[in-house]
C-alpha positions in Angstrom: -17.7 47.2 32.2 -14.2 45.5 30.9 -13.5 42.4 31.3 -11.7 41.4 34.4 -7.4 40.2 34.7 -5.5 39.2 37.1 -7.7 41.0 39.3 -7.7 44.3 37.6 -11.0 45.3 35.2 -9.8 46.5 31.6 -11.7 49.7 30.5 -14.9 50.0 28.1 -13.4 49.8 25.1 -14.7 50.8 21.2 -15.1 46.9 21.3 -17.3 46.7 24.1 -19.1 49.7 22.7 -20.0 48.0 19.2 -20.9 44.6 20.3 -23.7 47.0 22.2 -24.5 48.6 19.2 -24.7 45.3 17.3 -27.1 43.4 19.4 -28.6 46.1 20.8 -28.0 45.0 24.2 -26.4 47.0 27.0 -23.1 45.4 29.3 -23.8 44.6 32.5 -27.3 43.4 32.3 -27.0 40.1 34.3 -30.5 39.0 34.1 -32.0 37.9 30.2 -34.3 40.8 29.2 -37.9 39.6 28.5 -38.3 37.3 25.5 -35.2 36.4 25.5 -35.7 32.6 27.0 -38.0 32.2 24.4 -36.2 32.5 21.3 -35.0 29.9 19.1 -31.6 28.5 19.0 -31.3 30.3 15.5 -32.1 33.7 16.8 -30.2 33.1 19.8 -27.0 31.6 17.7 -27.0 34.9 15.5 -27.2 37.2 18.5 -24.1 35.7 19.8 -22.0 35.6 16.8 -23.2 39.3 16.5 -21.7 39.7 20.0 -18.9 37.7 19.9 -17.7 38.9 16.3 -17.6 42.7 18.4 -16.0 41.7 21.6 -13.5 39.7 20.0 -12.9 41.0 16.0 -9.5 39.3 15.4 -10.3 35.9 16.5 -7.9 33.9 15.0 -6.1 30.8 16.2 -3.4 31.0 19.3 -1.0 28.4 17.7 1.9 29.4 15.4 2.3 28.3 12.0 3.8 28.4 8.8 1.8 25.7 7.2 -0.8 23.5 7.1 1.3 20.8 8.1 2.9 23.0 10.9 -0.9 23.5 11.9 -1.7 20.1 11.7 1.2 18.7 14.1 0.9 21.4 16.4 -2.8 21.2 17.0 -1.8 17.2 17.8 0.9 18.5 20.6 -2.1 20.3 22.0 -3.9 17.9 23.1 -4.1 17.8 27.2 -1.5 21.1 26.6 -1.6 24.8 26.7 -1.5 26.5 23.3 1.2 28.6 25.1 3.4 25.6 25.3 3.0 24.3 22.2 4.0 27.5 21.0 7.5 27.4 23.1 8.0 23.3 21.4 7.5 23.8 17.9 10.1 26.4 16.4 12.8 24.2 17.4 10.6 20.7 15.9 9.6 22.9 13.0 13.7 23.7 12.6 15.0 20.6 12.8 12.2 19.2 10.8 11.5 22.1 8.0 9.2 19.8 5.6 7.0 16.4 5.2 10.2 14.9 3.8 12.2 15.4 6.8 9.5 14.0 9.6 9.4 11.1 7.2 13.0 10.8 7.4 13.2 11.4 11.5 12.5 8.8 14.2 10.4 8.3 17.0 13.0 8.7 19.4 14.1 12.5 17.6 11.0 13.7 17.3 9.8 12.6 21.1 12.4 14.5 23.1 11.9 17.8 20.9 8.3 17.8 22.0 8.9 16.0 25.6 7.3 18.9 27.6 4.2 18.8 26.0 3.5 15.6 27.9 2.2 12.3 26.2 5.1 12.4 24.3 5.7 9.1 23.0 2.2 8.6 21.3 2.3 11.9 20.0 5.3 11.3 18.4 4.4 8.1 17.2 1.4 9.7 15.6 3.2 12.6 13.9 5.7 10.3 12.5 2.7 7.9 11.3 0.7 11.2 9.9 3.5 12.4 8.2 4.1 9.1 6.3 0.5 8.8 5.3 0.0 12.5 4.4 3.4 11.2 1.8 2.4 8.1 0.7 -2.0 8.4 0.5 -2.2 12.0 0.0 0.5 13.3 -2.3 2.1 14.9 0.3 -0.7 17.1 0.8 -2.6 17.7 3.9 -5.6 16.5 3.3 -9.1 19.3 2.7 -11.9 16.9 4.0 -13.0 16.2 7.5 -13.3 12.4 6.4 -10.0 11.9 5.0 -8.4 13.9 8.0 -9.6 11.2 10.4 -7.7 8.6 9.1 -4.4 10.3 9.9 -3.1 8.5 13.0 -4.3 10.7 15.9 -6.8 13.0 14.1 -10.1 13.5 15.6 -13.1 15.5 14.8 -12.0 18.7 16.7 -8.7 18.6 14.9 -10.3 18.2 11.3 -12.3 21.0 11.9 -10.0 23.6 12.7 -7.8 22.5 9.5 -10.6 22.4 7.5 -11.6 25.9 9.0 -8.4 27.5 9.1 -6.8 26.3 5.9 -9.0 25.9 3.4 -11.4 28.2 4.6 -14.5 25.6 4.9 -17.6 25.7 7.4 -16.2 24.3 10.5 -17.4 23.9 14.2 -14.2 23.2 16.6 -16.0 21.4 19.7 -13.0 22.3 21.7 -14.0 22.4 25.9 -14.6 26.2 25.9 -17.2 25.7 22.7 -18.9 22.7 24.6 -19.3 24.8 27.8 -20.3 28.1 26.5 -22.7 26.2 24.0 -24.5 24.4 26.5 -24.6 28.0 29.1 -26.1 29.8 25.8 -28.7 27.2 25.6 -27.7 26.6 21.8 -27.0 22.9 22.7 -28.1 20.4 25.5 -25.7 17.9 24.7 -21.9 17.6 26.1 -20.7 15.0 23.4 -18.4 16.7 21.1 -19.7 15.5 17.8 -23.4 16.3 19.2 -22.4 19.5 20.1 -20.9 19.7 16.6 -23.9 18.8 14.6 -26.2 21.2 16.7 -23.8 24.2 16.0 -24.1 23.6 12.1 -27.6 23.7 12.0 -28.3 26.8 13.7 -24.7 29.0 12.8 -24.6 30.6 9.8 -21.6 28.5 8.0 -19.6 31.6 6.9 -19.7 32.6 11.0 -19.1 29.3 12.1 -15.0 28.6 12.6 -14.4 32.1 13.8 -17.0 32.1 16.3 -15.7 28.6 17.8 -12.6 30.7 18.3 -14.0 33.8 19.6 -15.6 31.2 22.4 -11.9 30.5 23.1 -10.9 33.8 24.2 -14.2 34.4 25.7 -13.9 31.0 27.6 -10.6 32.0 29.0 -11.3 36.0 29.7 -15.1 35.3 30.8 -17.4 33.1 30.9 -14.9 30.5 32.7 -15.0 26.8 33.5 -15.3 27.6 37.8 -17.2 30.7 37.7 -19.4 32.5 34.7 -18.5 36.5 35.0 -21.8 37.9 33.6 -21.8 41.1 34.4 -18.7 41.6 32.1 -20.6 39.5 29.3 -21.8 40.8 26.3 -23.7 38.1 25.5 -25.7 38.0 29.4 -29.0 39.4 28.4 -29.9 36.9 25.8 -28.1 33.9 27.4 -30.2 30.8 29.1 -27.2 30.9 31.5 -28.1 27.1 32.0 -25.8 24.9 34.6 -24.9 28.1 36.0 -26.0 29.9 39.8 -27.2 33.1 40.8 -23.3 34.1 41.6 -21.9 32.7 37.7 -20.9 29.6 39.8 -21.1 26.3 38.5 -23.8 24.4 39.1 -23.9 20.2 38.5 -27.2 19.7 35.8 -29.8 17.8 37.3 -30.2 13.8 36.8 -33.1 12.1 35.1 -35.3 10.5 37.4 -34.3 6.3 36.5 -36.4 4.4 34.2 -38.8 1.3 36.0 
């Protein structure tokens, strides 16, 4: 079964076809075969990138770039912001500012109503502007290669060090985004919600080759399947080994149980 858009279900493709072969695992089997529930994150982790890397095989990143600087500013605008949007903002930021010297050069003020629309404007500009001057000034006008050192840039979190480090320089990389956090906890390959706890779980059971293309393959799976309001598992291909935890009978959501209080 394909998956489902706008209403209307996409046909069995080759791709469908070979993340069967792959796992070994048919579409359309809602229910986790037997055994399944009792595997270890590690087994489970490898069946899913096995799964993933089939359904989705160019998983790549839905921003536009040019450069790891490009990359760097437009993952910022993209924070509480569609990728899509982003993507309208930045050839006409990236035109008027072409290179690190000419965002160092620019103001506030410019570089706010070019990206306007992507909401938040004013910090994000202020931050740009600020990680701009850094990257010049501490880094040699390099973007930097090190989760650590990409932190200090003003606005610069885990989840945005990750997919530079991932994407750029090609390192082991685990991009806790929302889609990675939810589909995560569903597989049972995490129990936590915290970013850099879901983080740290990933790296220890992904193989760190698989790691930053399968956070990305959860994106387009997040978006096409496995959603935040409803899980479609009967168009998964990763249903019959998935824990399908915090999620009903019917793929809806379903609120995780509280902890009895301490007395």
């Amino acid at each position: 079964m394909g998956k489902t858009f706008g209403g209307k279900k996409a046909p069995v493709t080759d791709t469908h076809l070979a993340s069967e072969r792959e796992t070994g695992y048919n579409r359309g089997e809602t229910k986790p075969r037997e055994g399944a529930l009792s595997m270890t994150k590690k087994e489970r982790a490898k069946l899913a990138v096995e799964a993933l890397k089939a359904e989705y095989p160019g998983a790549v990143c839905s921003l536009e770039y040019q450069d790891p600087l490009q990359l760097l500013i437009a993952t910022r605008l993209s924070a509480q912001c569609t990728d899509a949007r982003v993507n309208l903002v930045t050839p006409a930021l990236f035109a008027r500012f072409p290179t690190l010297e000419a965002f160092c050069e620019g103001t506030v003020e410019e570089i706010g109503e070019l990206i306007r629309s992507c909401g938040f404007y004013n910090t994000k500009s202020k931050d740009i502007l600020g990680m701009c001057l850094m990257i010049r000034d501490e880094f040699g006008g390099q973007v930097p290669d090190t989760i650590e050192e990409l932190t200090r840039l003003p606005g610069v979190g885990r989840k945005t060090a990750n997919l530079i480090v991932g994407d750029i320089y090609h390192k082991p990389a685990v991009v806790t985004d929302t889609h990675c956090i939810r589909i995560a906890g569903r597989l049972g390959l995490t129990e936590n919600t915290a970013p850099e706890k879901v983080e740290n779980d990933l790296r220890a059971i992904l193989p760190p080759e698989e790691s930053n293309d399968f956070c990305h393959r959860l994106v387009l799976h997040g978006r096409a399947v496995c959603t935040a309001r409803k899980a479609y598992c009967e168009q998964c291909c990763m249903a019959p080994f998935c824990k399908k935890a915090g999620v009903g009978p019917n793929g809806e959501k379903v609120a995780a149980k509280k902890k009895p209080a301490k007395t």
